[in-house]
C-alpha positions as CSV (number, residue, x, y, z in Angstrom):
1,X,0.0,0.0,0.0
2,X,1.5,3.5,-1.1
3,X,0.2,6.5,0.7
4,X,-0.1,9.3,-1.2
5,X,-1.5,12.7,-2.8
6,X,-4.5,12.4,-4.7
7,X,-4.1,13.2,-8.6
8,X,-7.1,14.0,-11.0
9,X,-7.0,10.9,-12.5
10,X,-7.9,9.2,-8.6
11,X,-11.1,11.5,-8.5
12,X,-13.4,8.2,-10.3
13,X,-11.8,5.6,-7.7
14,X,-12.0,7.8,-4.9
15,X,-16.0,8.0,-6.0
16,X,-16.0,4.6,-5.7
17,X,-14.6,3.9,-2.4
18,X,-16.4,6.2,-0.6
19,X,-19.3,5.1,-2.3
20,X,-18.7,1.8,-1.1
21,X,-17.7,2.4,2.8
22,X,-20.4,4.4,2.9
23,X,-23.2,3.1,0.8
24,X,-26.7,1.8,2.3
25,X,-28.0,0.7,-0.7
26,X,-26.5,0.1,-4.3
27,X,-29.3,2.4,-5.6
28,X,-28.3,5.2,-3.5
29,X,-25.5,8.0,-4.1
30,X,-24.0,8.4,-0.2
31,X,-24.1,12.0,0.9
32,X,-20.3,11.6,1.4
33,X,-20.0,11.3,-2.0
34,X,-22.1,14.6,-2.7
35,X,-19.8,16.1,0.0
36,X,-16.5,15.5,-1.7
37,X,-17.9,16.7,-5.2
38,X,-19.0,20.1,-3.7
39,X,-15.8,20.5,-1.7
40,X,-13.4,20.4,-4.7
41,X,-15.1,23.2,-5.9
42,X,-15.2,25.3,-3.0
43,X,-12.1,27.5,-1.9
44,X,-11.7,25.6,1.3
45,X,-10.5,22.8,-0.7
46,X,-6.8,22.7,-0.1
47,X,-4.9,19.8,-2.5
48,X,-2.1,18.9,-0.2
49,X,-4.3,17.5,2.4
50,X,-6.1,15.3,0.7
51,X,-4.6,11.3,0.2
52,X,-5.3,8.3,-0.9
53,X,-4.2,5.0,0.1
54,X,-3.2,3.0,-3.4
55,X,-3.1,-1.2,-3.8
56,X,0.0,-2.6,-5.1
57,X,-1.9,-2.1,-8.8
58,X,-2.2,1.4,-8.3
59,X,-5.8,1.2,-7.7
60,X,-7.6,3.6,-5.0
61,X,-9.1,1.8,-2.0
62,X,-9.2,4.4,0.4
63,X,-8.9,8.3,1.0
64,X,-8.8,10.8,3.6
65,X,-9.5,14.8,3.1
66,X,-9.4,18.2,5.2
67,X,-10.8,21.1,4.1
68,X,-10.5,24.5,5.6
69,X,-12.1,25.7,8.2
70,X,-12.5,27.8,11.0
71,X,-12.8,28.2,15.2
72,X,-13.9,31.8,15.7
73,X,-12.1,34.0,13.0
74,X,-8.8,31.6,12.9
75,X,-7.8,29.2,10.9
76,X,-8.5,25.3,11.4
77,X,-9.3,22.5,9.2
78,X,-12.0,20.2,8.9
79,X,-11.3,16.3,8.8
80,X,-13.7,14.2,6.8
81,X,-14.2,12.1,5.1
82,X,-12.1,9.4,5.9
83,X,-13.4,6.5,3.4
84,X,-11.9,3.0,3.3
85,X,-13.1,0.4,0.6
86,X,-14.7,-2.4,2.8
87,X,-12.8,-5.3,1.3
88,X,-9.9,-3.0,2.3
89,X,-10.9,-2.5,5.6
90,X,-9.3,-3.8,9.4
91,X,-5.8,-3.9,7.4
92,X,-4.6,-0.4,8.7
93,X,-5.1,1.8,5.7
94,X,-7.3,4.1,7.7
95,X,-4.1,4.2,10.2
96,X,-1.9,5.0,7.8
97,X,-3.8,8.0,5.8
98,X,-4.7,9.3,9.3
99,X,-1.0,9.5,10.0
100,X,-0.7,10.8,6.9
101,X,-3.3,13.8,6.8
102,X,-2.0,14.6,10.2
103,X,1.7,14.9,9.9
104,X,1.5,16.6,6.5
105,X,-1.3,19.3,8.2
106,X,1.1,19.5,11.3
107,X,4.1,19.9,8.6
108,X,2.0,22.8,7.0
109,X,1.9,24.8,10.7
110,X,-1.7,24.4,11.0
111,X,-3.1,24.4,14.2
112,X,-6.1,22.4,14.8
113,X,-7.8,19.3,13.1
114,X,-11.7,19.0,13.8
115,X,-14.4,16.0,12.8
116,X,-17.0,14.7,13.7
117,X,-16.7,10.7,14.4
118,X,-16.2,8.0,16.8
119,X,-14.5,8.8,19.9
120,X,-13.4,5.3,20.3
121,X,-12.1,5.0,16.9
122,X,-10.3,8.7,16.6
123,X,-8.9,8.8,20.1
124,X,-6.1,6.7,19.1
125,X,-5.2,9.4,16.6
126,X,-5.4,12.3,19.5
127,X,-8.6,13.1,19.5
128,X,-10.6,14.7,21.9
129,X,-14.0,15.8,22.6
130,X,-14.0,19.5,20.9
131,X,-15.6,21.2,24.0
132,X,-12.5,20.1,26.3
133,X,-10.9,22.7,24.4
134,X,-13.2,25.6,24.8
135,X,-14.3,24.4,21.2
136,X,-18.3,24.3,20.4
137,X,-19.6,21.8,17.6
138,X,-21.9,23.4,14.5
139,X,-24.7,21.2,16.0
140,X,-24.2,21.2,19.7
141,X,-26.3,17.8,19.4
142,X,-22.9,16.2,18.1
143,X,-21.4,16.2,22.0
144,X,-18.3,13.7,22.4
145,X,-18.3,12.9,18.6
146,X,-17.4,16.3,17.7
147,X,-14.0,16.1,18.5
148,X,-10.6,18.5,18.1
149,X,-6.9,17.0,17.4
150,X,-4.2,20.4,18.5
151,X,-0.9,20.1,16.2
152,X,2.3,21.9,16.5
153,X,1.1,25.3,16.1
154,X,-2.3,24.9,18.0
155,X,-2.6,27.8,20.9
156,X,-4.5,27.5,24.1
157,X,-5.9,30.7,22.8
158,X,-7.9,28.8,20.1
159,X,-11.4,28.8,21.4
160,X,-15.0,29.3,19.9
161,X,-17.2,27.9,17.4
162,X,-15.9,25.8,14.9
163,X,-17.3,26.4,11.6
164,X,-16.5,23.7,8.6
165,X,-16.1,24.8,4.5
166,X,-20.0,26.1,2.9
167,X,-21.1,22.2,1.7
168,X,-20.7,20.9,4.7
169,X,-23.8,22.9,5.3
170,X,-25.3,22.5,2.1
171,X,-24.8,19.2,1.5
C-alpha cells in the first residue's frame, strides 16, 4: 500500500470507495460522495491535504481529506471524510492515511484538526471531545463525537465555534 496525494486521474476511484464504505444501498449516491464533489469546488479545498491510500496495482481503496475551516475568525481545518473500501478494511489503511493527513497538516503549521466521528475510533489518533478545548460543535447535538486533534502550532488561545467549508452545510 502507497500512501499518497491524490491526482485527478484518482477523483473516479476515490468516488468509488467512498461510495462503497459508505453506501446503504447500491441504488443510493451516499451523501459523502455529494460532499466531496461540492468540496473540490469550494475555496476551502486545499490539494495537499487530501490522500489516498493505493493497492500494489495502483488502484484507489481508500482516501482521507481536510478542508479549511475555522474556530472563531482563525484558521482550522475540517477532517472528513475518511473512506476506506470495505474489502480494504481492518488492514490499517485508515491508520496510515490518518498518520498521513496529520503529519503533513502539522508539517503545514496548522493548528487544529476537527471531525465529527467515533471517539473510540479517533482517540487513538489524539482526538478529543472539541468542547474540552473551549471548542463548540456546529450542531451542539454532536457532543463527544465532535471532536478536536491540536498540532504543533495549536494555541490554548484557540477557542469558539468551529465552523467547517459552505457544503458541509449545504450538503
Amino acid at each position: 500500500m502507497l500512501i499518497r496525494r491524490e491526482t485527478p486521474s484518482d477523483i473516479a476511484g476515490i468516488r468509488d470507495v467512498t461510495a462503497a464504505a459508505f453506501g446503504k444501498s447500491e441504488a443510493a449516491v451516499p451523501v459523502e460522495v455529494t460532499l466531496l464533489d461540492e468540496l473540490r469546488t469550494c475555496d476551502a479545498w486545499l490539494p495537499a491535504l487530501s490522500f489516498v491510500a493505493a493497492d500494489d496495482r495502483g488502484e484507489v481503496v481508500g482516501h482521507v481529506v481536510c478542508t479549511r475551516g475555522h474556530v472563531g475568525p482563525d484558521l482550522a481545518l475540517g477532517l472528513g471524510p475518511l473512506s476506506v473500501h470495505p474489502a480494504h478494511q481492518h488492514r490499517g489503511v485508515g491508520l496510515a492515511l490518518m498518520h498521513a493527513v496529520l503529519g503533513a497538516a502539522d508539517a503545514f503549521g496548522e493548528s487544529l484538526v476537527a471531525l465529527l466521528g467515533s471517539p473510540a475510533y479517533y482517540g487513538r489518533f489524539g482526538f478529543r471531545p472539541a468542547a474540552a478545548y473551549g471548542i463548540s460543535a456546529p450542531d451542539p447535538a454532536w457532543g463527544d463525537y465532535f471532536q478536536v486533534r491540536p498540532l504543533t502550532a495549536y494555541q490554548p488561545t484557540l477557542k469558539g465555534p468551529f465552523a467547517y467549508a459552505e457544503p458541509f452545510d449545504r450538503v
